[in-house]
Backbone as JSON Lines, residues from 0, in Angstrom:
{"i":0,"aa":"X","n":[-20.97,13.97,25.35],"ca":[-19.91,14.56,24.53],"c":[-19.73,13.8,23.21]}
{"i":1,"aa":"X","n":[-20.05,12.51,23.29],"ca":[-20.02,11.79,21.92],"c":[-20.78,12.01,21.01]}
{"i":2,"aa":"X","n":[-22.45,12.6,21.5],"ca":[-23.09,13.0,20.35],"c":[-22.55,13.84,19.56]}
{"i":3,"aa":"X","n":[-21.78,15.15,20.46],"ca":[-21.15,16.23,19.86],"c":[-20.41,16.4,19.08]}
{"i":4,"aa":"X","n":[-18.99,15.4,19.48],"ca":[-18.08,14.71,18.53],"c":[-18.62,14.29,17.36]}
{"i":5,"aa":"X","n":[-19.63,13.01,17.4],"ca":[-20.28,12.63,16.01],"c":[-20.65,13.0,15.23]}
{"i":6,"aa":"X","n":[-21.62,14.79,15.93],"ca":[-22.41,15.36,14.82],"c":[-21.28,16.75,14.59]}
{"i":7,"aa":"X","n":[-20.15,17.09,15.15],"ca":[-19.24,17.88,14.67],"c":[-18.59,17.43,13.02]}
{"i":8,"aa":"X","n":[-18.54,16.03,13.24],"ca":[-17.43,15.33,12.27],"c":[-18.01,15.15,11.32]}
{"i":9,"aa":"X","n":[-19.26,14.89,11.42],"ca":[-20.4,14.69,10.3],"c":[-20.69,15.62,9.81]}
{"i":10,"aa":"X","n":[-21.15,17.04,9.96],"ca":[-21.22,18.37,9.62],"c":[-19.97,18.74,8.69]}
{"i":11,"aa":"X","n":[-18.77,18.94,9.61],"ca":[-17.7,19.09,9.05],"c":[-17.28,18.23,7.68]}
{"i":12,"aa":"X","n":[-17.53,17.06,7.51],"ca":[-17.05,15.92,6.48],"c":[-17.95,16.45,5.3]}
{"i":13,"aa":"X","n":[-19.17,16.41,5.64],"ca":[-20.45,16.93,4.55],"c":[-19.56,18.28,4.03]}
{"i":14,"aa":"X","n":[-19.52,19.01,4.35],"ca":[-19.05,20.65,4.33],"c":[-17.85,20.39,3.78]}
{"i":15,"aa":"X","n":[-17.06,19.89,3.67],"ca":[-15.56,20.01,3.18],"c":[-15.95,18.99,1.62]}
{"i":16,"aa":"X","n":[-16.18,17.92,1.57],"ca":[-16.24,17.47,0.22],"c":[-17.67,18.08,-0.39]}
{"i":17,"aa":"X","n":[-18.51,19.03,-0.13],"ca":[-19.19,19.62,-0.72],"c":[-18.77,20.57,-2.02]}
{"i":18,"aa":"X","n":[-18.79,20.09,-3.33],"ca":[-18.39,21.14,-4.4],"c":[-18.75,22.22,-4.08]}
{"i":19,"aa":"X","n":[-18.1,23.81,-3.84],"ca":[-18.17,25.01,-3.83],"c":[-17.1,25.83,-3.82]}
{"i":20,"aa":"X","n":[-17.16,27.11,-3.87],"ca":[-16.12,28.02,-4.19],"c":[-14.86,27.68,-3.8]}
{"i":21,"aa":"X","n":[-14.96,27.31,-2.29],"ca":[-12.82,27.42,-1.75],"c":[-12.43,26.08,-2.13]}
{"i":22,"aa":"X","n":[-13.56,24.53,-2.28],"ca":[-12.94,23.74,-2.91],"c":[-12.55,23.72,-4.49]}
{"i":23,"aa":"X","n":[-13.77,25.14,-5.19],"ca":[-12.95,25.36,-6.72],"c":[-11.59,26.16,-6.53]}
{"i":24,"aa":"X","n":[-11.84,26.87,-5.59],"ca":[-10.08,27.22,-5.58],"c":[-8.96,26.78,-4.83]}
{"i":25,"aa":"X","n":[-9.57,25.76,-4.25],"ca":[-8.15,24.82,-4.26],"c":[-7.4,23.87,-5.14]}
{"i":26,"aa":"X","n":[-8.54,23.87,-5.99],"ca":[-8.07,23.04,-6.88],"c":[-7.59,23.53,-7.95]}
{"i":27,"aa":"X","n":[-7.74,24.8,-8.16],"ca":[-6.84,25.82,-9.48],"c":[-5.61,25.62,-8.94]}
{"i":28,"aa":"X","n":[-5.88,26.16,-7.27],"ca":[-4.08,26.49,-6.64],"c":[-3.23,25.63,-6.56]}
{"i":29,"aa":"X","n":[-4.14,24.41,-6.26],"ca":[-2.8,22.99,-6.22],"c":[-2.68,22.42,-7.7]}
{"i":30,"aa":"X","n":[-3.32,22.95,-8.59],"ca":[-3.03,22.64,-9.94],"c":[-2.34,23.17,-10.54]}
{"i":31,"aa":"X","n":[-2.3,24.37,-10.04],"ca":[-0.88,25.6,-10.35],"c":[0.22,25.78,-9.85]}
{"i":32,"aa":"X","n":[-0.01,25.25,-8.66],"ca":[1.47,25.94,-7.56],"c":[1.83,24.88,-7.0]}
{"i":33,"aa":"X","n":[0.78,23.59,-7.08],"ca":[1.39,22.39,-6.2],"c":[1.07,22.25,-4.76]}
{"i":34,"aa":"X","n":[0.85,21.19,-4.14],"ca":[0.51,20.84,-2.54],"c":[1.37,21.85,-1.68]}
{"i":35,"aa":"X","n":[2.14,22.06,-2.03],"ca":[3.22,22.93,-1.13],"c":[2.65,23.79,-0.46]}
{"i":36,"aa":"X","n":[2.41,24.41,-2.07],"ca":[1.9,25.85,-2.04],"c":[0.76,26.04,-1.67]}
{"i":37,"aa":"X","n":[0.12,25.32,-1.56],"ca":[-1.45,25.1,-1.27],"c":[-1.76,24.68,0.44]}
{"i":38,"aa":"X","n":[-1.57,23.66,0.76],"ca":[-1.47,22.9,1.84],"c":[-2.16,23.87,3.17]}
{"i":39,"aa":"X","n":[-1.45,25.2,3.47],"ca":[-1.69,26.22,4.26],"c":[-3.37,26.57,4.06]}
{"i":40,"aa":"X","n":[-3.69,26.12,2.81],"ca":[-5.02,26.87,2.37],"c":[-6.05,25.89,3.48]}
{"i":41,"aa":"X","n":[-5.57,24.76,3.82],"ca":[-7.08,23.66,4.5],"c":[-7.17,24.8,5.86]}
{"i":42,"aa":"X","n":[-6.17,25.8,6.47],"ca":[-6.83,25.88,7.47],"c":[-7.22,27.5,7.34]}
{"i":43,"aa":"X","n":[-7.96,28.06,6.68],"ca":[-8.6,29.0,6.1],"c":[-9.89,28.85,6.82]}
{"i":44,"aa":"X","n":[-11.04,28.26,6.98],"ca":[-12.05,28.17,7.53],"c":[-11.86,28.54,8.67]}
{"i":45,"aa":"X","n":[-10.59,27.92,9.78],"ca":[-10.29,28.07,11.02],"c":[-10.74,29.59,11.17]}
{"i":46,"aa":"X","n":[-9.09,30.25,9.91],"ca":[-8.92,31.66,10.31],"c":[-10.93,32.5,10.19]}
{"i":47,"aa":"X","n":[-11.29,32.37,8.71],"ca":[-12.29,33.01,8.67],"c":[-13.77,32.98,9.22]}
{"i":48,"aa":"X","n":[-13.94,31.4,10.19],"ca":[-15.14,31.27,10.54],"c":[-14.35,31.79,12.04]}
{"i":49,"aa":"X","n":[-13.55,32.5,12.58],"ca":[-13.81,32.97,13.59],"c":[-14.82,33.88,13.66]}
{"i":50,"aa":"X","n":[-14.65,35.19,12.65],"ca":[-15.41,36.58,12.49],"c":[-17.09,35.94,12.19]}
{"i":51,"aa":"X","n":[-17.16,34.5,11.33],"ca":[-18.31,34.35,10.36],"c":[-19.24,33.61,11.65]}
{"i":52,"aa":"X","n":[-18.55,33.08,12.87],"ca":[-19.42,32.48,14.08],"c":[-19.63,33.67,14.72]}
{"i":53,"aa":"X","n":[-19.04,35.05,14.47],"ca":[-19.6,36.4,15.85],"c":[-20.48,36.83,15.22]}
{"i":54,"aa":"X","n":[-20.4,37.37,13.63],"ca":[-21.79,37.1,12.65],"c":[-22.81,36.66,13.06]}
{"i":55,"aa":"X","n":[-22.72,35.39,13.27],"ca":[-24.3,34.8,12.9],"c":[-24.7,34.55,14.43]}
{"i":56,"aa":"X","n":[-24.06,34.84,15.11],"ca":[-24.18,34.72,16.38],"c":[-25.2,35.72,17.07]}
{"i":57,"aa":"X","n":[-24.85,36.97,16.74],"ca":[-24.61,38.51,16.91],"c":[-25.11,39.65,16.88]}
{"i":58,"aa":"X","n":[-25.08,39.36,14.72],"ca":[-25.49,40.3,14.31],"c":[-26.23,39.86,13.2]}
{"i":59,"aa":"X","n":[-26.23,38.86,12.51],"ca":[-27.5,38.29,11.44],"c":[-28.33,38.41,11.9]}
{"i":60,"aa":"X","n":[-28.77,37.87,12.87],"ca":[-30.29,38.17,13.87],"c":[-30.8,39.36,14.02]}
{"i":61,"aa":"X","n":[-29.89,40.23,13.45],"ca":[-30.58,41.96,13.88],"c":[-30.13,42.77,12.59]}
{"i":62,"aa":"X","n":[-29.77,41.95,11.69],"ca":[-30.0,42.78,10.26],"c":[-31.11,41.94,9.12]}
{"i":63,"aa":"X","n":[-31.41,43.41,7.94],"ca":[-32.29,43.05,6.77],"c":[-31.39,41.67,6.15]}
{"i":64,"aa":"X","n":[-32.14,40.86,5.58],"ca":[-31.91,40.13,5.01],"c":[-31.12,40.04,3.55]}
{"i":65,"aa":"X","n":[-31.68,41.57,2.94],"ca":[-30.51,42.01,2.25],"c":[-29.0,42.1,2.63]}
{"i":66,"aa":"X","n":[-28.72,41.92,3.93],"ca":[-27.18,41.72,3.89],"c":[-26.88,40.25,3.47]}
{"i":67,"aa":"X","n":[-27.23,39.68,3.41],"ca":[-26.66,37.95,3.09],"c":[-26.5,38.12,1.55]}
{"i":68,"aa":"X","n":[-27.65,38.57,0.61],"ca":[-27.4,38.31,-0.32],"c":[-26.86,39.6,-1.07]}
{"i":69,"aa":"X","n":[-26.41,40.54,-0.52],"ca":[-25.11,41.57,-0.62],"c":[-24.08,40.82,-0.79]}
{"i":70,"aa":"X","n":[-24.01,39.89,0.43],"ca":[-22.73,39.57,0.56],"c":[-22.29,38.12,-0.86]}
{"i":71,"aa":"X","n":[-23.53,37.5,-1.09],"ca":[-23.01,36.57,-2.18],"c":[-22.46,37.47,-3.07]}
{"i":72,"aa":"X","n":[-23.11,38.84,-4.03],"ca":[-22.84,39.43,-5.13],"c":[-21.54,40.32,-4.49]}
{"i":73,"aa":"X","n":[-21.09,40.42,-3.8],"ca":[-19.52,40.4,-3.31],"c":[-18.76,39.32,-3.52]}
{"i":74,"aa":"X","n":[-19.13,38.24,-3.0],"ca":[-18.11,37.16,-3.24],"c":[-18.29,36.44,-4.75]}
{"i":75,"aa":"X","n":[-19.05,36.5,-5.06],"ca":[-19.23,36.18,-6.64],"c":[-18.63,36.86,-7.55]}
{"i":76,"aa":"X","n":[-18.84,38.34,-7.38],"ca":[-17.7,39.03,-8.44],"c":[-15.84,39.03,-7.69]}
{"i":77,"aa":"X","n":[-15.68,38.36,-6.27],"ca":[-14.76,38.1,-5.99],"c":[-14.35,36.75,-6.95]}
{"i":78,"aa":"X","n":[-15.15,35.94,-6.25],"ca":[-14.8,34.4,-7.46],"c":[-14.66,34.65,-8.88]}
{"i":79,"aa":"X","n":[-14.92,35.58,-9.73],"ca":[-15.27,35.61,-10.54],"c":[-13.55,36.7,-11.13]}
{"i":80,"aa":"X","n":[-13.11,37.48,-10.21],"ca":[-11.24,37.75,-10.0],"c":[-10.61,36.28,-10.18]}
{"i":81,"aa":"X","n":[-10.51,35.45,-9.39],"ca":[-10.13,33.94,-9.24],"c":[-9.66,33.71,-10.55]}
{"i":82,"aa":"X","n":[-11.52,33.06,-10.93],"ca":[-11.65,33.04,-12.19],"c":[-10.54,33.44,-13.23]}
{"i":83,"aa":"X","n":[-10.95,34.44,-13.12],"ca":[-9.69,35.21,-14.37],"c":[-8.23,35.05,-14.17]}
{"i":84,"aa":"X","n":[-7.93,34.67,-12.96],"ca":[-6.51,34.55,-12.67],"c":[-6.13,33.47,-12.78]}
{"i":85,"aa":"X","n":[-7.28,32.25,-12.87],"ca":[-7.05,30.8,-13.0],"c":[-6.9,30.4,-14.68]}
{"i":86,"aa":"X","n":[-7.99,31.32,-15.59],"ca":[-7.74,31.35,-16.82],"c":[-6.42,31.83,-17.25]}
{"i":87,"aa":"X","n":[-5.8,32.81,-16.5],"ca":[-4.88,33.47,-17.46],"c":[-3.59,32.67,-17.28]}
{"i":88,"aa":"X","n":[-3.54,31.91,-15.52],"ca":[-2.57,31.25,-15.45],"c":[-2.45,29.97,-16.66]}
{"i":89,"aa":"X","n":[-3.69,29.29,-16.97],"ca":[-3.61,28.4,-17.94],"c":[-3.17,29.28,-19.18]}
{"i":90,"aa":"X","n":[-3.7,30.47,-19.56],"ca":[-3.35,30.52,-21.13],"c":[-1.32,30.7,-21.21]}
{"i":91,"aa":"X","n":[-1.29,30.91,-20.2],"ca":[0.6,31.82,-19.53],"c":[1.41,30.28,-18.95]}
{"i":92,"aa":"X","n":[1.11,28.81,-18.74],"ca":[1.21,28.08,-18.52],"c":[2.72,27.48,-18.65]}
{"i":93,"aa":"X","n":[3.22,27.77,-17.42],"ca":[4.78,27.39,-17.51],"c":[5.22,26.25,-16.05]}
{"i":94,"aa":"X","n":[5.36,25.28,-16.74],"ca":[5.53,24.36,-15.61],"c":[6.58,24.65,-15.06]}
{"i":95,"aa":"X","n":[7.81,25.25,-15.1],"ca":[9.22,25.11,-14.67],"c":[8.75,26.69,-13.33]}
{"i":96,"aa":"X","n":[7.56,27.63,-13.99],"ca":[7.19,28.69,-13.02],"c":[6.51,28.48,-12.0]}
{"i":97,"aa":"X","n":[5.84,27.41,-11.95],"ca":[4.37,27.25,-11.03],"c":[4.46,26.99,-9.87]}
{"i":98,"aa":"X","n":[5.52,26.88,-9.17],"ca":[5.71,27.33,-8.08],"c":[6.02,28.55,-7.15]}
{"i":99,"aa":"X","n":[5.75,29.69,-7.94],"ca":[6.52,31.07,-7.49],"c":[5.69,31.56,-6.93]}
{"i":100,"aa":"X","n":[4.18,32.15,-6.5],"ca":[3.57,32.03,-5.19],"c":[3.55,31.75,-4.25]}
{"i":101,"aa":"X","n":[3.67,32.34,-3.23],"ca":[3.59,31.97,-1.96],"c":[2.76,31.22,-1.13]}
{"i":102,"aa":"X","n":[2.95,30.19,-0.53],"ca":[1.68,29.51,0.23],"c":[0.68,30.69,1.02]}
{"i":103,"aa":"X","n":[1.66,31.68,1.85],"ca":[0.72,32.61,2.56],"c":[-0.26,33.38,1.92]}
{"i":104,"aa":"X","n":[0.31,33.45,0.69],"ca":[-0.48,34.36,-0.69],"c":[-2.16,33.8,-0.75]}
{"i":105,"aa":"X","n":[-2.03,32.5,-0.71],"ca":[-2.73,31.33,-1.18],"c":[-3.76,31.26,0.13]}
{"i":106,"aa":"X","n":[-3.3,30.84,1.13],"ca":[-3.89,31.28,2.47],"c":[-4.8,32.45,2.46]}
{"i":107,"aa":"X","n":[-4.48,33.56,2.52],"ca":[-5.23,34.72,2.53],"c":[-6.65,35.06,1.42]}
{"i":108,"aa":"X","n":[-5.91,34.51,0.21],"ca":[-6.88,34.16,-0.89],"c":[-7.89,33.06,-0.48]}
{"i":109,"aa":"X","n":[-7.74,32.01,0.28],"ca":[-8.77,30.93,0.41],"c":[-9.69,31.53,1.84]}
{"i":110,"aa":"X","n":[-8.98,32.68,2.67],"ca":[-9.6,33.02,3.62],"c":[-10.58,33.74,3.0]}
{"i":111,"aa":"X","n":[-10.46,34.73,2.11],"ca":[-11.3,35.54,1.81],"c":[-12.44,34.67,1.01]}
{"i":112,"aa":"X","n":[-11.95,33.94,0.17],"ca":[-13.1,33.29,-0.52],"c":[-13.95,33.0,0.9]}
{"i":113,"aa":"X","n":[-13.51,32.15,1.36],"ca":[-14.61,31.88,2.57],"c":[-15.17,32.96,3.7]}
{"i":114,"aa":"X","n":[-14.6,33.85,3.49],"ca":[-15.36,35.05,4.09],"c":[-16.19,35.28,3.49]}
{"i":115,"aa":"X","n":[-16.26,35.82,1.95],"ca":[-17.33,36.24,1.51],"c":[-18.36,35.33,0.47]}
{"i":116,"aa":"X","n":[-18.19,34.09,0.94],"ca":[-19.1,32.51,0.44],"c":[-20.28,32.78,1.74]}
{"i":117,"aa":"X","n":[-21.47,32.32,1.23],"ca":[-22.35,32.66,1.85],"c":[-22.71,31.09,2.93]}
{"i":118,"aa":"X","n":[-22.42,29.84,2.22],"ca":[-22.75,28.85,2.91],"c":[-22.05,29.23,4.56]}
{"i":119,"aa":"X","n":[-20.53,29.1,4.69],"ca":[-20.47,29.43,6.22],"c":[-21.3,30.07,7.07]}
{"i":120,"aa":"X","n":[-22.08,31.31,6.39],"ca":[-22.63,32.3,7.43],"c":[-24.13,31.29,7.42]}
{"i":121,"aa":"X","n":[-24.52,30.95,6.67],"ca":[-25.91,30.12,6.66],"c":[-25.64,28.64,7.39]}
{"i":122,"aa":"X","n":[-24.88,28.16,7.34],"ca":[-24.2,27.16,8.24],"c":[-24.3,27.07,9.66]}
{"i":123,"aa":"X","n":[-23.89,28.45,9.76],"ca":[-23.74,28.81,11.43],"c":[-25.01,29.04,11.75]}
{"i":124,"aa":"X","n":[-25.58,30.09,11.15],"ca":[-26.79,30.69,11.69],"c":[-27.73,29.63,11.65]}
{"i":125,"aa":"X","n":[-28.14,28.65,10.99],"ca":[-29.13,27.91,10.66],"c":[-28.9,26.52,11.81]}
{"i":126,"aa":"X","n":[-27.87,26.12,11.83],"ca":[-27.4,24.82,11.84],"c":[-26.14,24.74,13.0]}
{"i":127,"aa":"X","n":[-24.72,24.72,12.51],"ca":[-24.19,25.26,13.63],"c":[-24.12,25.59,14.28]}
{"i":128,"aa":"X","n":[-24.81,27.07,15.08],"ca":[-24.47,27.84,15.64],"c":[-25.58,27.85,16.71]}
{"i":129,"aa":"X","n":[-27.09,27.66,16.38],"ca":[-27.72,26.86,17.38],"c":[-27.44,25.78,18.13]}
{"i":130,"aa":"X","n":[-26.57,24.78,17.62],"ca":[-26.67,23.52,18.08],"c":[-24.84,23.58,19.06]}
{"i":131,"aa":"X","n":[-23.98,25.02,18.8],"ca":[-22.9,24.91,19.76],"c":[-23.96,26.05,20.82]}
{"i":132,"aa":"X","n":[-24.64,26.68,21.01],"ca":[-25.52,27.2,21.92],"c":[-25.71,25.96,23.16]}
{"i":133,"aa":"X","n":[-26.73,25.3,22.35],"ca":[-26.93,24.18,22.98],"c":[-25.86,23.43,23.68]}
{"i":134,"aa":"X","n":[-24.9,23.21,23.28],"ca":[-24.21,22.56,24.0],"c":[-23.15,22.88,24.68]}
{"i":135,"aa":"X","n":[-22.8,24.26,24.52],"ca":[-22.17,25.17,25.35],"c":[-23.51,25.21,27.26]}
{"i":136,"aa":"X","n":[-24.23,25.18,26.64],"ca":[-25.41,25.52,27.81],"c":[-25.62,24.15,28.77]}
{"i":137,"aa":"X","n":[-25.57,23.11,27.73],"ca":[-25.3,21.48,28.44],"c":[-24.06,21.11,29.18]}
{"i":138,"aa":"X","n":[-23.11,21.89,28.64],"ca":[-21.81,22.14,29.63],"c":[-20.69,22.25,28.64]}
{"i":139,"aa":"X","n":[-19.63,23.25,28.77],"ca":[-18.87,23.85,27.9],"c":[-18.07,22.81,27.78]}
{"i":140,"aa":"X","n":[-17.61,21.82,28.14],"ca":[-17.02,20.14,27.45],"c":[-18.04,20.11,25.97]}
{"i":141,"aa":"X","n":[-18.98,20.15,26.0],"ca":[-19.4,19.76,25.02],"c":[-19.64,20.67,24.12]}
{"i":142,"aa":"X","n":[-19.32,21.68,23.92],"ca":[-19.45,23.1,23.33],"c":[-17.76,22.8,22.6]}
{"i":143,"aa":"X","n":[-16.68,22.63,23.09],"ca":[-15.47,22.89,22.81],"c":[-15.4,21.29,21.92]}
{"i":144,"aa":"X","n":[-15.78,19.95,22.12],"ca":[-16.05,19.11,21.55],"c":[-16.33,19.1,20.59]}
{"i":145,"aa":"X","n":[-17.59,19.67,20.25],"ca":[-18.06,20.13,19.01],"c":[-17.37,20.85,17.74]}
{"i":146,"aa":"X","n":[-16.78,22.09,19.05],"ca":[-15.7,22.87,17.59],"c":[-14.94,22.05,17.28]}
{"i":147,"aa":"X","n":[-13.85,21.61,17.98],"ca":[-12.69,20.67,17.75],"c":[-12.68,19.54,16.85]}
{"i":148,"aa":"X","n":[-13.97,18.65,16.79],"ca":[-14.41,18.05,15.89],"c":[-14.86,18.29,15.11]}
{"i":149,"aa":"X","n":[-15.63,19.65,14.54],"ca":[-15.95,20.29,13.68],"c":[-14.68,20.61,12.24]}
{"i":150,"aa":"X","n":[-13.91,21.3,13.2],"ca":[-12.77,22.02,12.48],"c":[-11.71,20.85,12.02]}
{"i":151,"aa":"X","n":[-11.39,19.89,12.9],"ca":[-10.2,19.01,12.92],"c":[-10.38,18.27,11.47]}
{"i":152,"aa":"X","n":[-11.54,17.94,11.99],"ca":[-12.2,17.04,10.49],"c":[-12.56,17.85,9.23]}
{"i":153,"aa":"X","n":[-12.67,19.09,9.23],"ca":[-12.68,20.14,7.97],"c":[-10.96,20.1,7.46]}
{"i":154,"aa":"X","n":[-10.4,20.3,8.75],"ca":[-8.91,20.95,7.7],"c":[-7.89,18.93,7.17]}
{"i":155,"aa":"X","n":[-8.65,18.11,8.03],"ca":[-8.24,17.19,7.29],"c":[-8.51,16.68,5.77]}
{"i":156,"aa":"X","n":[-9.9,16.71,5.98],"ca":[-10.93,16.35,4.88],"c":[-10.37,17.56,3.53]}
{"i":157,"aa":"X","n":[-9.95,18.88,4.07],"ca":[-9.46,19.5,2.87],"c":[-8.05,19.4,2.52]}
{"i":158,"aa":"X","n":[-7.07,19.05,3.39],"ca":[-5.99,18.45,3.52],"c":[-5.92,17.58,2.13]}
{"i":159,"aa":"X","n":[-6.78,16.49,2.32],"ca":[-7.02,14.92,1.38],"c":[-7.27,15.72,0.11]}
{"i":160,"aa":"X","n":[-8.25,16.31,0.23],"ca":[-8.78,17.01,-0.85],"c":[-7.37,17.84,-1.68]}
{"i":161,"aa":"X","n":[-6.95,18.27,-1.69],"ca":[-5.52,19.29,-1.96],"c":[-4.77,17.82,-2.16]}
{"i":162,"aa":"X","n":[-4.55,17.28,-1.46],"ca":[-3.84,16.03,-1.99],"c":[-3.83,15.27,-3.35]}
{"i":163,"aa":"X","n":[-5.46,14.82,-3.42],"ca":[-6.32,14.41,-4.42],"c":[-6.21,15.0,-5.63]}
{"i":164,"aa":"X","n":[-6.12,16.43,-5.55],"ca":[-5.91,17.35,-6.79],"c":[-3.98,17.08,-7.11]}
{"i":165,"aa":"X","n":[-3.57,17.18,-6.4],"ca":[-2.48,17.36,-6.58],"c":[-2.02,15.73,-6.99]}
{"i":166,"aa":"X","n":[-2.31,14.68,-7.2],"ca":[-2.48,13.41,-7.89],"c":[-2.34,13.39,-9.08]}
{"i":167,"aa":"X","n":[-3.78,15.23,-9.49],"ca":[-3.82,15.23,-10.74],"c":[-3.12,15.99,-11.59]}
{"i":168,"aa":"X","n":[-2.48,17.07,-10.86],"ca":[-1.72,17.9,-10.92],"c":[-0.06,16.66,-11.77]}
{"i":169,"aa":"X","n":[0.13,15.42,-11.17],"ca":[1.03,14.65,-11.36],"c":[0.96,13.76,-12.91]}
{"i":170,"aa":"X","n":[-0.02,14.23,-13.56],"ca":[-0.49,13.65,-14.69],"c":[0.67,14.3,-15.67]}
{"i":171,"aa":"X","n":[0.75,14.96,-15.71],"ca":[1.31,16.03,-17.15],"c":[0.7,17.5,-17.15]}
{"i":172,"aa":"X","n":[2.07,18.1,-17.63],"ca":[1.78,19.13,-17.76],"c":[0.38,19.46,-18.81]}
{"i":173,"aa":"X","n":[0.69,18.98,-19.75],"ca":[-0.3,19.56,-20.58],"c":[-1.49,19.23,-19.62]}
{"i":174,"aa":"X","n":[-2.22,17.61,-19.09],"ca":[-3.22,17.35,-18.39],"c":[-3.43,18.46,-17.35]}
{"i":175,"aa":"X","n":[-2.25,19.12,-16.59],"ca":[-2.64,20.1,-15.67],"c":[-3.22,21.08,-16.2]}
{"i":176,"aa":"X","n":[-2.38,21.54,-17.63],"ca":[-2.5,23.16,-17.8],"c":[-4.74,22.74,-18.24]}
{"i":177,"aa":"X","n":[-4.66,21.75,-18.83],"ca":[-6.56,21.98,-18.81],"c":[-7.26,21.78,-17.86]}
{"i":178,"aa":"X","n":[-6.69,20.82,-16.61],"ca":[-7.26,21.53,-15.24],"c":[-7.78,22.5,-14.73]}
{"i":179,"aa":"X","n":[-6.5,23.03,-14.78],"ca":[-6.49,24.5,-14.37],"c":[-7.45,25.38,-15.07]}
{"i":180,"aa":"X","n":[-7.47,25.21,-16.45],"ca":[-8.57,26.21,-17.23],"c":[-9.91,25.51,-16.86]}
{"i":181,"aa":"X","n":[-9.9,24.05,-16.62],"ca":[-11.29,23.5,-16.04],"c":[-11.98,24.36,-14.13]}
{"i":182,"aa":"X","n":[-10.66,24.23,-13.48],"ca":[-11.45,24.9,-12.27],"c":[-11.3,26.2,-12.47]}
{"i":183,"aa":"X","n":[-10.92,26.82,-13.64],"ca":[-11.47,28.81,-13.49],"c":[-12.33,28.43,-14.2]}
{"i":184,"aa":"X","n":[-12.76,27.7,-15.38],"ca":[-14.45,28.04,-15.29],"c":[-15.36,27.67,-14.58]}
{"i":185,"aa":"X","n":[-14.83,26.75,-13.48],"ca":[-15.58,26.29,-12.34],"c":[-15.89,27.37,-11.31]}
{"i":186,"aa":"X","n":[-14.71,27.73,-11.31],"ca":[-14.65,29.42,-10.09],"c":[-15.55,30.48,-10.61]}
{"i":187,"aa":"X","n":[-15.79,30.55,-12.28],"ca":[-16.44,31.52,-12.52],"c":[-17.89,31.49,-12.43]}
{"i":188,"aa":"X","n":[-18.08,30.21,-12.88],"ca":[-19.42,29.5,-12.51],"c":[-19.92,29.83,-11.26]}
{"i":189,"aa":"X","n":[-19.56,29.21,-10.54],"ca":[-19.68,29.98,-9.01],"c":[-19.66,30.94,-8.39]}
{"i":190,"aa":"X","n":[-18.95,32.05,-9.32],"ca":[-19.34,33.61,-9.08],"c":[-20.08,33.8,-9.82]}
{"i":191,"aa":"X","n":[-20.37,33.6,-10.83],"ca":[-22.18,34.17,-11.52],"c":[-23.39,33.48,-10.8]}
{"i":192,"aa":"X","n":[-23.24,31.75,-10.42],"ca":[-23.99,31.59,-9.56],"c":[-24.54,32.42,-8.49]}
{"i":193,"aa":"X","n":[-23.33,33.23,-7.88],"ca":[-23.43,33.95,-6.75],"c":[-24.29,35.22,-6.52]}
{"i":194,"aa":"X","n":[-23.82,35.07,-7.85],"ca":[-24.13,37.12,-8.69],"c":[-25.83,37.2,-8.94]}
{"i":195,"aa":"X","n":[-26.33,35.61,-9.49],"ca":[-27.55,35.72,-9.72],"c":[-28.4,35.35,-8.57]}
{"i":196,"aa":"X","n":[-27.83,34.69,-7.67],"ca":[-29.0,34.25,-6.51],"c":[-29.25,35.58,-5.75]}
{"i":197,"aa":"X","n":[-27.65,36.38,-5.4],"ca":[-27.77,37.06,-4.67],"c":[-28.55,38.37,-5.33]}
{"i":198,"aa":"X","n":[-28.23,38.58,-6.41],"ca":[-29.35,39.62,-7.37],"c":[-30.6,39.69,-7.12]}
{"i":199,"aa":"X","n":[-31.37,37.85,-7.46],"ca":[-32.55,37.43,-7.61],"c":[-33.44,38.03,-6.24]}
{"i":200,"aa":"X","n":[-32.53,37.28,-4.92],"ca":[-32.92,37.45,-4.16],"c":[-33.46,39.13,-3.87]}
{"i":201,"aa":"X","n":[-32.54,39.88,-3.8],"ca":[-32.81,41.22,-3.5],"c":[-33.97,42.04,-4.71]}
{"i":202,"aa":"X","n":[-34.34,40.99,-5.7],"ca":[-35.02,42.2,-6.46],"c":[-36.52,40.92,-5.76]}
């Protein structure tokens, strides 16, 4: 069970401070709305890698390969909404407002990013999702080990992370409001990234 633990926490730790989409939009949101408002967002993976582990479990194995990279040029012109909402909040930039979002708002938004981010589903299928097989089959202690350490250590590690931003968030307003315009062009980046792999790929 300790291997399981070890290589849950290790997976998970890699994966959460990895620069990509839901960590560019956590860092618009806690730059905008504050830890508060944000905070709810670390356990987003929980909610969305339920559906993204029956996926790759399931049904990746029995579809064209064109669905994966469908699904980036979905979430890329999703990131790429973000984007624009992260710019406009900077150009509209009212510190005395930036709290008026809802954390749940924020939640649902970080779920979806990670629904339609392609690393989770390649995660599982590749990497993950073989290796809780395995150890579901070695004995379901070590199957449930795995998740638990998987996840525990994701929503902490993004926890810190949301924290970290929100440090910077404590600088000044003005320092925030170019934050904020720094992670929507980060978010957008990452949806054209998305737009072109997943393009490339399919042509």
């Amino acid at each position: 069970m300790l291997t399981y633990l070890t290589l849950g926490i290790t997976f998970a730790f890699a994966a959460a401070i990895e620069p990509g989409p839901l960590q560019a939009y956590l860092l618009s949101q806690t730059l905008a709305h504050g830890w508060q408002r944000t905070i709810l967002a670390s356990f987003a993976p929980i909610l969305s890698d339920v559906p993204i582990i029956a996926v790759c479990l399931f049904i990746l194995s029995h579809v064209p390969s064109a669905f994966l990279q469908s699904l980036q040029i979905i979430g890329g012109i999703y990131l790429i909404y973000l984007a624009v909402e992260a710019i406009r909040t900077y150009r509209n930039y009212n510190a005395e407002q930036a709290l008026q979002p809802s954390s749940q708002n924020t939640l649902v938004k970080a779920v979806v990013v990670n629904l339609l981010n392609p690393n989770p589903y390649l995660a599982w299928s590749l990497v993950m999702g073989p290796l809780l097989i395995k150890a579901w089959q070695e004995t379901p202690i070590d199957g449930v080990a795995l998740i638990t350490a998987f996840y525990a250590t994701m929503v902490v590690c993004l926890f810190g992370t949301i924290m970290l931003f929100s440090a910077f968030r404590n600088l000044g307003a003005v320092i925030n409001r170019i934050l904020i315009g720094v992670s929507g062009i980060a978010l957008g980046g990452f949806g054209l990234f998305e737009i072109w792999t997943g393009v490339s790929a399919l042509l």
